[in-house]
N, C-alpha and C positions, 0 to 999 in steps of 0.2 A: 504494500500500500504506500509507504514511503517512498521507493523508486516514482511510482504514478503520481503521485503528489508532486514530485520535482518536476516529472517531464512537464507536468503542466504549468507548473511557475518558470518553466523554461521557455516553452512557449509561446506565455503571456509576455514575458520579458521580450524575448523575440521581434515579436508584432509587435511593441512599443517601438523598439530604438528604430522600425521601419518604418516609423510616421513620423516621432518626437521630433527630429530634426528637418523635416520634410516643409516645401513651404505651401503654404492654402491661394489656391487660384478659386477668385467668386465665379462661379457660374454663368452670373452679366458678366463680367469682363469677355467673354466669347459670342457674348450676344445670344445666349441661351436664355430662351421666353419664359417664362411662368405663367402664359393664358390657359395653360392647355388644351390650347387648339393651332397652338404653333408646331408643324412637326419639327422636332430638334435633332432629328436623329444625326444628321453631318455636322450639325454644330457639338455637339457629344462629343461625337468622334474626335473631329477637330482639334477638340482641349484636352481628350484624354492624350491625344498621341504628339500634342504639342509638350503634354504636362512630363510626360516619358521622357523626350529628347531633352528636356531640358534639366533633367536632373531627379524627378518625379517630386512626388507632392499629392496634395488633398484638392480635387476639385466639388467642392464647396458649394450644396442646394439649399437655398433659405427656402422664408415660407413661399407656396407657387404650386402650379400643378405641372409637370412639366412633360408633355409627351414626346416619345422618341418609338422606332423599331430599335429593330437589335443592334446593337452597339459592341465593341469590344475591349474590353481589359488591358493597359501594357503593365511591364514590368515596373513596380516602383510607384506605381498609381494606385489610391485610392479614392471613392467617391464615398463623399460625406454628406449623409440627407440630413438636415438640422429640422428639430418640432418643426411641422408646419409643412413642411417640403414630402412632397407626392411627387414619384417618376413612374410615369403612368405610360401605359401599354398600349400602343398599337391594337383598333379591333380587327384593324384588316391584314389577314394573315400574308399577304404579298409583302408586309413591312418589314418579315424577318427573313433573315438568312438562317440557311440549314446547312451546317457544317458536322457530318455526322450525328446529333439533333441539331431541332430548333428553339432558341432560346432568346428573350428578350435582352440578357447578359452576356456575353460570351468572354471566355478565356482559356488562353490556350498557349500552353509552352511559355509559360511566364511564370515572375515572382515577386514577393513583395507586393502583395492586390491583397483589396479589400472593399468592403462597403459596410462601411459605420453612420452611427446616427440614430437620432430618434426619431426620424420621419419615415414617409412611408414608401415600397414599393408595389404597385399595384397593377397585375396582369391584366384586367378585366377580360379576365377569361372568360364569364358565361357567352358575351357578345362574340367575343374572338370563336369560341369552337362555335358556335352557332353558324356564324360566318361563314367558318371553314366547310361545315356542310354546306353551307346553302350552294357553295361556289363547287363541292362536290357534286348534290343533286342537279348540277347543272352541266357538268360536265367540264368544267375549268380545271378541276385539279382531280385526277386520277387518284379512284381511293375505294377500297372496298367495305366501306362502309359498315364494317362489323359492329354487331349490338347497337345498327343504327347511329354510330357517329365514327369520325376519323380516326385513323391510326396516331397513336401516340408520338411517333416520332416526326409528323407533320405538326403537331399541335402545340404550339410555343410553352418550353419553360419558362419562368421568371430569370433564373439563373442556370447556367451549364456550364462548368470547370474542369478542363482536361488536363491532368498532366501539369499542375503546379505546384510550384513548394513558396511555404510560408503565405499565407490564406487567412486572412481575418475578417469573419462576419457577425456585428457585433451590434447589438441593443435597438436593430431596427423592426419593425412591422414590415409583413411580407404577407400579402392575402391576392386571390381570387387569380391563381394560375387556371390557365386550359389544360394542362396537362399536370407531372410532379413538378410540384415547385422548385425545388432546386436539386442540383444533382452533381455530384462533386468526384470524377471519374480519375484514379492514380492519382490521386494529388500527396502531398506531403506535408508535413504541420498545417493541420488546418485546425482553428477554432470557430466555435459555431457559439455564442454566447450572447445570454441573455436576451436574444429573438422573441418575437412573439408573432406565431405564421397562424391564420385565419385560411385557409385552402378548402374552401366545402364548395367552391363555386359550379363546381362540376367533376365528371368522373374520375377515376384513374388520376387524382388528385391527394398524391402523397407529400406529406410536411418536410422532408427531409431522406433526400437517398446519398449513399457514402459507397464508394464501388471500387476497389482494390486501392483503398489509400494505406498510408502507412503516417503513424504519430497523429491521431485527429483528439481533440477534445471536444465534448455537446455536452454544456452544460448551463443551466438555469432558462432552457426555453419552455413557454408555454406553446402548446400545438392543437392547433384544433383540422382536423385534415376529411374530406372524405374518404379516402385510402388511408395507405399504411401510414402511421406517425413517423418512428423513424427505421429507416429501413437501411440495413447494409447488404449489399450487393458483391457477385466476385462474376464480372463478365467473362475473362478468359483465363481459361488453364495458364498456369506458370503466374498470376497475379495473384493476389490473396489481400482481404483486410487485416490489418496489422498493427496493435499497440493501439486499440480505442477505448476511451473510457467516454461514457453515457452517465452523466450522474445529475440529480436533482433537477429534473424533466418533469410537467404534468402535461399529460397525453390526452388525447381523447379522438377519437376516429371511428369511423365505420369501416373498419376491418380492422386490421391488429395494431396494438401498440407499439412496442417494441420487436421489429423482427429481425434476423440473420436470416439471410438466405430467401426463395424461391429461388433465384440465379445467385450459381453457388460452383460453377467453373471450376474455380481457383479454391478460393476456401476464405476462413478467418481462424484467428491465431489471437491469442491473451486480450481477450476483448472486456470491461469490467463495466456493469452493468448497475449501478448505484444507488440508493435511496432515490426512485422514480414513484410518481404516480400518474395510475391509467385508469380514465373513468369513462363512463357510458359507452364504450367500448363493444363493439357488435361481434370479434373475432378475438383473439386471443389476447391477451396481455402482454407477453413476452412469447414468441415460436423462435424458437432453433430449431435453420431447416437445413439439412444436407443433400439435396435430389438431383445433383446435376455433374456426379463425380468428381467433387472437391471432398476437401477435409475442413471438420468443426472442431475445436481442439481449446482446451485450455482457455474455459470461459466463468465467469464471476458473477451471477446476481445475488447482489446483496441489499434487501432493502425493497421491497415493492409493495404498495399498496395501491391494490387491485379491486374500485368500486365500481357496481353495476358493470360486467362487464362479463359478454357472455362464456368465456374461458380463462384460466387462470394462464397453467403454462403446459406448451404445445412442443414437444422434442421429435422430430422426423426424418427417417432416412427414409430417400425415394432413389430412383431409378428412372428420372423422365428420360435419358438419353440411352437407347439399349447397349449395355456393356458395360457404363461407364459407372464404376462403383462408387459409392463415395462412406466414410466414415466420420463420427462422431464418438468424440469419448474425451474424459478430465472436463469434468462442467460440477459446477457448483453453485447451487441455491438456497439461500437460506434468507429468513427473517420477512415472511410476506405475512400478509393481513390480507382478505380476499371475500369477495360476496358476489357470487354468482342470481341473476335476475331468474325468473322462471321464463319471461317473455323477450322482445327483444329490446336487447340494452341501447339501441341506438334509435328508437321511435320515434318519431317527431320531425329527424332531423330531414334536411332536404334529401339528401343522399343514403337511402337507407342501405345497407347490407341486405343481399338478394332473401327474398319471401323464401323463393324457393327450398333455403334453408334450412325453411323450418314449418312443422315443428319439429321439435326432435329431445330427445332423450339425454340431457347435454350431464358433463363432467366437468369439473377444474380442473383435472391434468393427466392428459395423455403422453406417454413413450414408447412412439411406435418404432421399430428398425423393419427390416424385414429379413427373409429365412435366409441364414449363413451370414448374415450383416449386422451385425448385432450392434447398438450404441453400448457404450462399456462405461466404465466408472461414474459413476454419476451420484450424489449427494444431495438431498434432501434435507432442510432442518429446521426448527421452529417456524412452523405454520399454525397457521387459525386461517379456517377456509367455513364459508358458511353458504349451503349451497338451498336452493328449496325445495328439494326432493320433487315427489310427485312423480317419479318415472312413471309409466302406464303401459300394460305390458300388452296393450292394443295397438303401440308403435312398433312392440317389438318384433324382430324376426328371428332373434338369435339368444338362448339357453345359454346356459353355463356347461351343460354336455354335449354344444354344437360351437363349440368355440372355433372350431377350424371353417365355419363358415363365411365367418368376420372377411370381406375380400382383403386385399393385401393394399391395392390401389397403387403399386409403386410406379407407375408412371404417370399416375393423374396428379393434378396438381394443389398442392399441398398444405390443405385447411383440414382442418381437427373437422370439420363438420361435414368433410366427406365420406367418412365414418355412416356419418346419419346415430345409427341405436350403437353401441358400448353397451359392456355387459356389468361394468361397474356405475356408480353414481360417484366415486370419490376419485381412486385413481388406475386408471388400465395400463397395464405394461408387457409389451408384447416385444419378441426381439433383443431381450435386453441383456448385459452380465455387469455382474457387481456393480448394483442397483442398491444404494442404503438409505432409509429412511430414520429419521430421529426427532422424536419432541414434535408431532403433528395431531393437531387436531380436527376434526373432519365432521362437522354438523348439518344434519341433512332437519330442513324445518317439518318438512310432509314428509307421512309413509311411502317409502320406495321400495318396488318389490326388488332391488339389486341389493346386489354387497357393498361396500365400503370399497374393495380392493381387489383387483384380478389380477392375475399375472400369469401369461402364457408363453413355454418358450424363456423363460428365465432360468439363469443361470449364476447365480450366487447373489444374495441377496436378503441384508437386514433391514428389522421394521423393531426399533428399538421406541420404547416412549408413544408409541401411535396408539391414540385414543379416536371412537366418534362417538358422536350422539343420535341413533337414529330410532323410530318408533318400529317395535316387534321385532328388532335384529339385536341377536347378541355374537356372529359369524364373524368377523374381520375382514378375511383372507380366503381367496380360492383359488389353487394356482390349477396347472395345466398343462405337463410336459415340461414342467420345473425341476430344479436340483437346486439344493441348498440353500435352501429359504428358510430364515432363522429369524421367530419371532421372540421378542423379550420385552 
């Protein structure tokens, strides 16, 4: 923990001495409008690549609304939105360039970049993707139009970062991308601090993606996202995420909190996962996923408090790529607090997490691997989980002596609710070796015809200290083609 504590006052230190001496260009001094109806975009450009050549420095947004397309990042530049100051998005999707994505940001092969500030950046994404079909159903832009709207990688991020080192994004609002808000691809020392990102404007509208960087810190953002909150990514074999700490985050999303993985290439490596909270939450709290023959290795949550939110935590090894193996093992969890809803946790919102979902028979925490792939070492500990019971064994389709009908799913893609019924209400674990539980408590409010705990296909595995509360059960544990399962 002390090592992680430095890199981050390292860091921090870092990003200072790369602005402290830096000199501030105002924004008017380039003739950059504040109507919001003046397009700025060449005039941006302009000052940032004026502000590069000339030694770099802070180009400085007072109060204004200031619209531009896509613009691009140099080395040694930062953009400073001061209260007040709005840099507002392009509706019309012709305004951005696509450089491997499309982003209203761009930067690429550069260092020493930032955007600070307590102003704001605003995609207006509902108008933009709306656009972007309308200009599809018309035949302007070539697009197949899947779930009835455009492909993601036409549909502008706010921000897109490839391949930089030392990256500071710090105390500004970020709301209403067309696509994930921002996405921060190989980069190196990047901070992501004290944000506060509003992304519900529309779909596939994730608060924050991290995708084979290496040294990143995300800490003290508030997230409010339609997709995933914060998500790390590994696009290609031989890349990996590496050395990220996630700590003191409240989350909230229709679909998972905090995840590692669906794209999972490459892998992630000592990643610390820290006093976070995730509320109204439709998909998981925290998923470790491994489906795409990478490796999950040597990961830390400590600290999560998990309100209304339809699953606690979600551990999965998949196979979407045929051949391509992938493993997980040395993960550690401990000190959560947790309260699963009966209905859906995300209700109300505009962007709900799909019906089709549900209903269903739901759990706080599944550990699925699949046959001869076992997820291995793994640690459980002081929990209080409080779920509503009420299983109904008129959803079900699968006994405790039909265990081996449960499908495998390993190439479908990778939500705990593809499952649909579990055979447990507390926690399922299929696939797994030296699996230990300690100091858990597991309160089910209604009578559920399931157990506390299944385990099929385990191979060594304690449940030390594990209590529940449930009405007309006093069973625990039912394993299933297990060895060495030691209850105390």
């Amino acid at each position: 923990m002390k090592t992680q504590k430095k890199i981050i006052l390292m860091l921090f230190m870092l990003m200072a001495c790369s602005t402290v001496f830096a000199k501030d260009y105002k924004a008017s001094f380039f003739h950059i409008k504040s109507d919001g109806s003046t397009m700025n975009t060449r005039s941006i450009q302009f000052a940032i690549d004026y502000i590069s050549k000339n030694g770099g420095g802070r180009l400085v947004f007072y109060v204004g609304r200031y619209l531009t397309g896509s613009i691009y990042l140099k080395s040694n530049v930062t953009i400073q939105l001061e209260e007040g100051a709005v840099l507002l998005g392009s509706t019309n999707p012709f305004d951005y360039d696509r450089i491997g994505n499309t982003a209203l940001i761009h930067a690429r092969d550069v260092e020493n970049v930032g955007i600070t500030g307590k102003g704001m950046i605003d995609g207006q994404g509902r108008a933009l993707a709306n656009n972007s079909i309308a200009y599809a159903n018309d035949g302007l832009i070539v697009d197949i139009l899947k779930y009835d709207r455009t492909r993601e990688s036409i549909r502008p991020m706010v921000i897109y970062f490839y391949n930089c080192v030392n990256v500071n994004i710090k105390e500004l609002i970020m709301q209403n991308s067309a696509c994930w808000l921002q996405t921060y691809e190989r980069c190196k020392n990047l901070v992501i601090d004290h944000i506060t990102v509003n992304n519900v404007a529309y779909w596939n509208s994730d608060g924050i993606d991290v995708v084979d960087c290496d040294n990143v810190v995300i800490t003290n953002n508030n997230i409010d996202a339609a997709d995933d909150g914060i998500c790390l990514k590994s696009h290609t074999e031989g890349f990996f995420c590496h050395n990220i700490l996630i700590e003191n985050n409240i989350v909230r999303t229709s679909a998972n909190g905090i995840k590692l993985g669906t794209a999972g290439k490459g892998g992630f490596r000592n990643i610390k996962i820290l006093n976070n909270t995730v509320y109204n939450t439709y998909r998981s709290a925290i998923a470790l996923q491994s489906v795409d023959g990478g490796f999950l290795e040597d990961i830390i949550v400590d600290g999560l408090k998990s309100a209304n939110t339809g699953h606690v935590i979600f551990l999965r090894l998949g196979e979407r790529i045929p051949g391509k193996k992938s493993t997980m093992k040395r993960i550690s969890i401990k000190n959560v607090v947790a309260d699963v809803p009966l209905g859906k946790a995300d209700a109300g919102y505009d962007y709900e997490g799909p019906i089709e979902d549900m209903p269903r028979n739901i759990s706080p925490i599944i550990i699925a691997g699949l046959p001869g792939q076992y997820i291995e070492d793994v640690t459980f500990s002081n929990f209080e989980i409080s779920y509503p019971g009420a299983g109904s064994k008129y959803m079900a389709y699968v006994a405790l002596d039909k265990l081996d009908s449960i499908p495998e799913e390993a190439g479908g893609y990778p939500e705990f609710s593809k499952f649909k019924e579990i055979p447990a209400w507390g926690i399922y674990v299929r696939h797994a070796k030296n699996i230990n539980f300690s100091n858990l408590l597991l309160k089910a409010e209604k009578k559920d015809y399931r157990l506390p705990i299944v385990m099929d296909d385990v191979h060594g595995a304690a449940l030390k200290k594990v209590t529940f509360q449930q009405i007309d059960q006093k069973k625990l544990l039912h394993t299933h083609k297990s060895t060495k399962v030691n209850v105390n």
